[in-house]
C-alpha positions, 0 to 999 in steps of 0.5 A, a space after each residue: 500500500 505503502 509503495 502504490 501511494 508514492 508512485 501516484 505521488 510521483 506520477 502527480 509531481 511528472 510534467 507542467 502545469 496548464 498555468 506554468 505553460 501559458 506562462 511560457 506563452 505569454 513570455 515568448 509572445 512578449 519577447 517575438 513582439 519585440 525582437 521582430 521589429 527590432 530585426 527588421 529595422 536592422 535589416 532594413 539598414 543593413 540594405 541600405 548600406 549597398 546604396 553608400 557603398 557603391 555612391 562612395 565608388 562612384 564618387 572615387 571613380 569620378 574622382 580618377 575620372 576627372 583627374 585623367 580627363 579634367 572632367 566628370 564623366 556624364 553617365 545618365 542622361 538627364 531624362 534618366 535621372 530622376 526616374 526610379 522603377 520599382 523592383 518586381 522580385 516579391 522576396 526583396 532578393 537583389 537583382 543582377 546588375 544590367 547597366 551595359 552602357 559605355 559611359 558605365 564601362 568608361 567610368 569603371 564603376 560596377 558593383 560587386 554583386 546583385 543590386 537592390 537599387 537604381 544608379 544614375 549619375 550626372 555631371 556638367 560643365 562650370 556655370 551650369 547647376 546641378 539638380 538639387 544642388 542648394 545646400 551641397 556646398 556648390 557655388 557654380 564655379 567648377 565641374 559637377 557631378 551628382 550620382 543618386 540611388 533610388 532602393 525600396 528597401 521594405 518592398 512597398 513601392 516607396 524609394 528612399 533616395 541617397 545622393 552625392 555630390 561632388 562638392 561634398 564629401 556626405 552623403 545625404 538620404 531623403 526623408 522617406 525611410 523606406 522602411 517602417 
């Protein structure tokens, strides 16, 4: 009788509680809610990082380029410049690097891999002003170059815009995130 009373003591002790698992629930609910968007927004810049990467390439780039040539090399046309379509990949994934044009070639700059935003770079003679130029340091004295990268970076079909200019070392993001 003894020994039949300890087993069912023992049985009774085996296992959770309903209360200790819906405490378990509730702390990993808790900790998902805040550990997701928290992953998410560093994700998010951690893209964005491609867009100052490849900007400071142009930039030195252009730099050599005008040191061999005098001036800054005109890539984009002014009608490119400006126009931004967004990507079609569902899953956000960076997308094979397309520019064939000779004016890229005749730059030397390319990425390193798959790209999630779009280039254009401009430059022009003294006297003429650059796009967006108020603010950049830019008095109308010298040869100009302003290159942009347009990135969805959440996939909402919203760009965020970063731009260099030859005046300025910095590089400057607009107000949109393009992420939230």
């Amino acid at each position: 009788m003894r020994l039949t009373s300890k087993l069912q003591s023992i049985r009774r002790q085996d296992g959770f509680t309903l209360t200790e698992l819906m405490i378990v629930v509730v702390i990993i609910a808790v900790l998902a809610t805040v550990a997701v968007p928290a992953f998410t927004s560093v994700m998010y810049r951690a893209r964005s990082g491609e867009a100052y990467t490849f900007l400071g390439t142009i930039k030195n780039r252009q730099e050599a380029y005008r040191a061999e040539f005098g001036q800054y090399c005109a890539v984009s046309g002014a009608v490119a410049f400006g126009m931004w379509t967004p990507r079609t990949t569902p899953d956000e994934s960076p997308e094979p690097w397309t520019m064939v044009d000779a004016n890229w070639s005749q730059l030397g700059a390319r990425p390193d891999g798959a790209v999630r935003c779009v280039y254009s770079t401009l430059a022009g003679p003294p006297t003429t002003r650059p796009p967006g130029a108020s603010g950049t340091g830019y008095d109308g004295s010298d040869f100009w170059f302003v290159s942009q990268a347009r990135c969805d970076l959440n996939g909402d079909g919203q760009p965020i815009t970063y731009e260099g200019y030859s005046a300025a070392s910095n590089i400057w993001a607009s107000e949109a995130r393009g992420w939230d």
